[in-house]
N, C-alpha and C positions, 0 to 999 in steps of 0.2 A: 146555793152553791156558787162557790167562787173558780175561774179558772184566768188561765193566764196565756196567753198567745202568741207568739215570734210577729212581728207585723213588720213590712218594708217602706217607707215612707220618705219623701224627697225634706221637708221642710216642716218646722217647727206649725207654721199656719195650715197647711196640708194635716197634721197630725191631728190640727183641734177640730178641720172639718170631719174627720174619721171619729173622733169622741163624739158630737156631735150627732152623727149619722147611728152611731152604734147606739146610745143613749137613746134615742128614736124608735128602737126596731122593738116591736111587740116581743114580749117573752125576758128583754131584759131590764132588770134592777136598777142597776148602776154600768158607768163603764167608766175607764179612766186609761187615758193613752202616759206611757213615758219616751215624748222623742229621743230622748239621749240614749235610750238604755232599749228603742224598738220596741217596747212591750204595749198588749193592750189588757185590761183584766176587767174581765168582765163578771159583772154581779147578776146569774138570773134567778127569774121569779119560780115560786114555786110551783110545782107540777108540769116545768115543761121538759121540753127535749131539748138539752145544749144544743147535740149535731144539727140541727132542725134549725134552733135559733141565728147560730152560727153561718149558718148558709146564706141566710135573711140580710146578716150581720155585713156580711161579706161583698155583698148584690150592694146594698145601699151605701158603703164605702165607696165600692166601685163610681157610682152614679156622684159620689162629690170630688172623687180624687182616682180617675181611670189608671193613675200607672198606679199607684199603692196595690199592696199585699199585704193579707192574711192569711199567715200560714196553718191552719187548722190540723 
């Protein structure tokens, strides 16, 4: 399952920390940030829980890039 996210981010290198981070987080696939356009889309694995992953998703953004947002 694929979804896609509103995400708030200061700068282009800030963004690839959050790809990064999100690509890391148990439960997902894939991730791919577009600074220009704020989005993040996320690929997860099968049988989990988005909401669950997303939260994970979210916590370990944080820990590389404290002012960004995802807006879930």
């Amino acid at each position: 399952m694929k979804k896609t996210y509103k995400i708030e981010v200061d700068c282009a290198n800030c963004a690839n920390k959050m790809e990064e981070a999100a690509k890391k987080t148990a439960g997902v696939k894939d991730a791919s940030v577009n600074f220009m356009a704020l989005k993040m889309a996320v690929e997860f694995e099968e049988n989990c829980d988005p909401k669950a992953v997303m939260q994970e998703v979210k916590k370990n953004c944080k820990k590389v890039e404290d002012d960004c947002e995802v807006y879930l």
